[in-house]
C-alpha positions as CSV (number, residue, x, y, z in Angstrom):
1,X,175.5,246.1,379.3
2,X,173.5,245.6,382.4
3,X,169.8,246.9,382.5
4,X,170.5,249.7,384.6
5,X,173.3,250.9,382.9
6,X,173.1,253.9,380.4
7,X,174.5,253.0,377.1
8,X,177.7,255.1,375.9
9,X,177.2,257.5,373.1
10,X,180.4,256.4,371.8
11,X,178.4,252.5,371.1
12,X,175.2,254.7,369.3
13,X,177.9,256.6,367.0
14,X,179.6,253.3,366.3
15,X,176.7,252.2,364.2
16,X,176.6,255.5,361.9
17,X,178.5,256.4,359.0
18,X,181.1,259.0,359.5
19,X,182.6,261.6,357.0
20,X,185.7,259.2,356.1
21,X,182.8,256.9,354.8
22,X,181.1,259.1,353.0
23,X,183.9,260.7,351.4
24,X,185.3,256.6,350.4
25,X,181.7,256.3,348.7
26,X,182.2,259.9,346.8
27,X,185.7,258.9,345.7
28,X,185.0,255.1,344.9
29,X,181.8,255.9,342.6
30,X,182.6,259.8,341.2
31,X,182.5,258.0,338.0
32,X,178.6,256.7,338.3
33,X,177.6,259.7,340.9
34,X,178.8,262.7,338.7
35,X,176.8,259.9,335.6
36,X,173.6,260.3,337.9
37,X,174.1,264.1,337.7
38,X,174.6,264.6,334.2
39,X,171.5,262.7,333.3
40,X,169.7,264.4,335.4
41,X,171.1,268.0,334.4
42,X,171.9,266.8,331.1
43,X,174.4,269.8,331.8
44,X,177.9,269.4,332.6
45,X,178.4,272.5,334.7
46,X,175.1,271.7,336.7
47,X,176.2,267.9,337.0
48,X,178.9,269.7,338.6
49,X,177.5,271.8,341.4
50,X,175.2,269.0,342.1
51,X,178.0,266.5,342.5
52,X,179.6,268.9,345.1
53,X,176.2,269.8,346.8
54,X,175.5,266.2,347.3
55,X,178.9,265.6,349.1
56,X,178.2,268.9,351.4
57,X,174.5,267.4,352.0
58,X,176.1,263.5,352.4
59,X,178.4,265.1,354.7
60,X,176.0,267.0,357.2
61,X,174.0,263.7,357.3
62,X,174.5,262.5,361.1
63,X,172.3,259.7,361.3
64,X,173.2,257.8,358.5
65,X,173.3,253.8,359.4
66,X,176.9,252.4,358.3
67,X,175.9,250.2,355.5
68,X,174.1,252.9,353.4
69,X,175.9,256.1,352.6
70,X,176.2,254.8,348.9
71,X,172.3,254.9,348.6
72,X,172.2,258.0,350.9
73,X,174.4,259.8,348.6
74,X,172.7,258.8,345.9
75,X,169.8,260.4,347.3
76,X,171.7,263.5,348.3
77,X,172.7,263.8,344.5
78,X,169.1,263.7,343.4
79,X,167.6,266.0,345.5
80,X,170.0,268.3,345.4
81,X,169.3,268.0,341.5
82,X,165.5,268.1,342.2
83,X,165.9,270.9,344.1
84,X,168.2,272.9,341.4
85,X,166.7,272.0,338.2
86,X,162.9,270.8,339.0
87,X,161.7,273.0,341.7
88,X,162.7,276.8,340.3
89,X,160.3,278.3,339.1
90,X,160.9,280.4,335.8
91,X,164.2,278.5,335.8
92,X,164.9,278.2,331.6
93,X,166.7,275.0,330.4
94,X,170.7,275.1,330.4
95,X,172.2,274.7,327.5
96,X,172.2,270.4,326.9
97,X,175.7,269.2,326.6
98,X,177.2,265.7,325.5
99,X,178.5,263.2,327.3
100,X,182.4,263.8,326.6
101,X,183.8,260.3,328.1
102,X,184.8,257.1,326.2
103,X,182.2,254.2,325.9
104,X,180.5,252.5,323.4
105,X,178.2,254.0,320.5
106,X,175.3,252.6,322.3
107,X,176.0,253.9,325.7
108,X,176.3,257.3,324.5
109,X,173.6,257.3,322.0
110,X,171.3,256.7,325.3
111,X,172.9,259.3,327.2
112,X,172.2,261.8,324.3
113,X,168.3,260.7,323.7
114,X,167.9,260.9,327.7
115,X,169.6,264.0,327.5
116,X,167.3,265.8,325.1
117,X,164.2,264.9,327.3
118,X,162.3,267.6,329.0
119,X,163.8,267.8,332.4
120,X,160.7,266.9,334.2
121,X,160.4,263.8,332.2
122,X,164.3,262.8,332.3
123,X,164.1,262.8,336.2
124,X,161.3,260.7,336.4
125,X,163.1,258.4,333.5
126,X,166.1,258.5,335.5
127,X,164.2,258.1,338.9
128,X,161.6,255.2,338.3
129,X,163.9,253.1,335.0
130,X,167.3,253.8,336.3
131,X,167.7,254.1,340.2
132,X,164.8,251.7,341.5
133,X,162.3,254.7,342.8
134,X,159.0,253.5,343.3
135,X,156.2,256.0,341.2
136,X,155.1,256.5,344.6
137,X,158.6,257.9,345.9
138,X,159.1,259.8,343.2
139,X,155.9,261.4,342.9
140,X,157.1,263.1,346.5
141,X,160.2,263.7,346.1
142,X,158.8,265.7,342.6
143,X,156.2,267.4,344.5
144,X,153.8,265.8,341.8
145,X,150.8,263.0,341.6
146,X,151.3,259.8,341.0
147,X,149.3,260.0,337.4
148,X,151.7,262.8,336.3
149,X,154.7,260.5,337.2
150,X,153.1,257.8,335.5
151,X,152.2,260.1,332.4
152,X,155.8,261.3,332.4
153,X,157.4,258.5,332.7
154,X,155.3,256.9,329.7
155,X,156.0,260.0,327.5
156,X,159.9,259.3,328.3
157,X,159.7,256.1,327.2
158,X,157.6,256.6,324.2
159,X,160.4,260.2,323.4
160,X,163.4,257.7,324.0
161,X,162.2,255.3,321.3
162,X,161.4,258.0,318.6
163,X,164.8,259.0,319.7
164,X,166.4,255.8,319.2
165,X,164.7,253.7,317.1
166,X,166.7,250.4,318.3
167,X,164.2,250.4,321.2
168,X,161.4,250.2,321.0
169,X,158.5,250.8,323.1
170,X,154.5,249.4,323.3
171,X,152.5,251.3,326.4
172,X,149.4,248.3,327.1
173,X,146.9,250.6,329.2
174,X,145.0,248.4,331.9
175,X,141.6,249.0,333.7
176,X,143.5,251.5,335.7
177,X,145.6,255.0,333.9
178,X,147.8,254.4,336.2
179,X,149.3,251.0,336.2
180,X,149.9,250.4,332.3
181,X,152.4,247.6,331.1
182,X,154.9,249.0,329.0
183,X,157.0,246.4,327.0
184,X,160.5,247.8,326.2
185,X,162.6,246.0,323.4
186,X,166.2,246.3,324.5
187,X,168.3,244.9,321.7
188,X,170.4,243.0,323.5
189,X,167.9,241.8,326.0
190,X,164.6,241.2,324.1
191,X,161.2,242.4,325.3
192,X,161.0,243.1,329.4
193,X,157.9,244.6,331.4
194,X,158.1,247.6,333.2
């Protein structure tokens, strides 16, 4: 392309993801993305509407670089859930369900002591420990402060191991309240910092 020559829409559009992408993403992950839902809902019928609000949000998303609709639907999925569960007010908790799909006794006993966290402390959980948020991101996307993130996501942790007492949990407070180390035992893993 010559520098006086206008660039053809049809070279911007080549670089975004279309709807066939996003609905290969939808179809090749349902499995982990309707997961993501039902720990966050902790409700099957919630995962549910989530899971299909997602793919109407993914969908509508024009300016979505080719390369990232799995982390953009993702992100679709959670604040759609955000948006659902978190940010109604009066809303009461739906009924908790269980995880009805085959997998091992350990896999499922997580998914039923996440499950039975309070929902603002499950999404942070979820958020920060299983997705890769920063506390930062999160706090915004919760419409919350960084110390009640970091609150929340230590009473998680500390509920999870009450919960299931094959991990186990040490919070190490710093100078700071908000930047404690928190030393989870993961049986199979040992000790790790978070």
């Amino acid at each position: 392309m010559s520098r006086n020559s206008k660039p053809h829409v049809r070279e911007f559009r080549d670089n975004y993801a279309t709807c066939t992408d996003f609905c290969e993403v939808f179809r090749r992950n349902t499995t982990h993305l309707y997961l993501l839902a039902f720990l966050l809902t902790a409700n099957h019928q919630e995962a549910q509407e989530c899971f299909v609000g997602a793919i109407d949000k993914a969908l509508a998303g024009r300016n979505v670089f080719k390369g990232w609709e799995e982390s953009w639907s993702k992100r679709c999925l959670i604040e759609h859930a955000i948006g659902a569960i978190t940010l109604q007010p009066g809303r009461r908790e739906a009924r908790r369900d269980v995880w009805f799909q085959d997998g091992e006794i350990g896999f499922r006993t997580f998914l039923d002591a996440v499950t039975q966290l309070k929902s603002a402390e499950r999404f942070v959980f979820v958020m920060t420990e299983l997705e890769g948020y920063s506390a930062k991101e999160t706090a915004l996307l919760l419409h919350r402060t960084l110390e009640s993130v970091h609150n929340l996501r230590i009473e998680a942790l500390q509920r999870l191991a009450e919960l299931n007492q094959e991990m186990i949990v040490t919070v190490h407070p710093q100078e700071s309240r908000l930047t404690p180390i928190l030393m989870i035992r993961n049986p199979i893993s040992g000790f790790q910092d978070v």
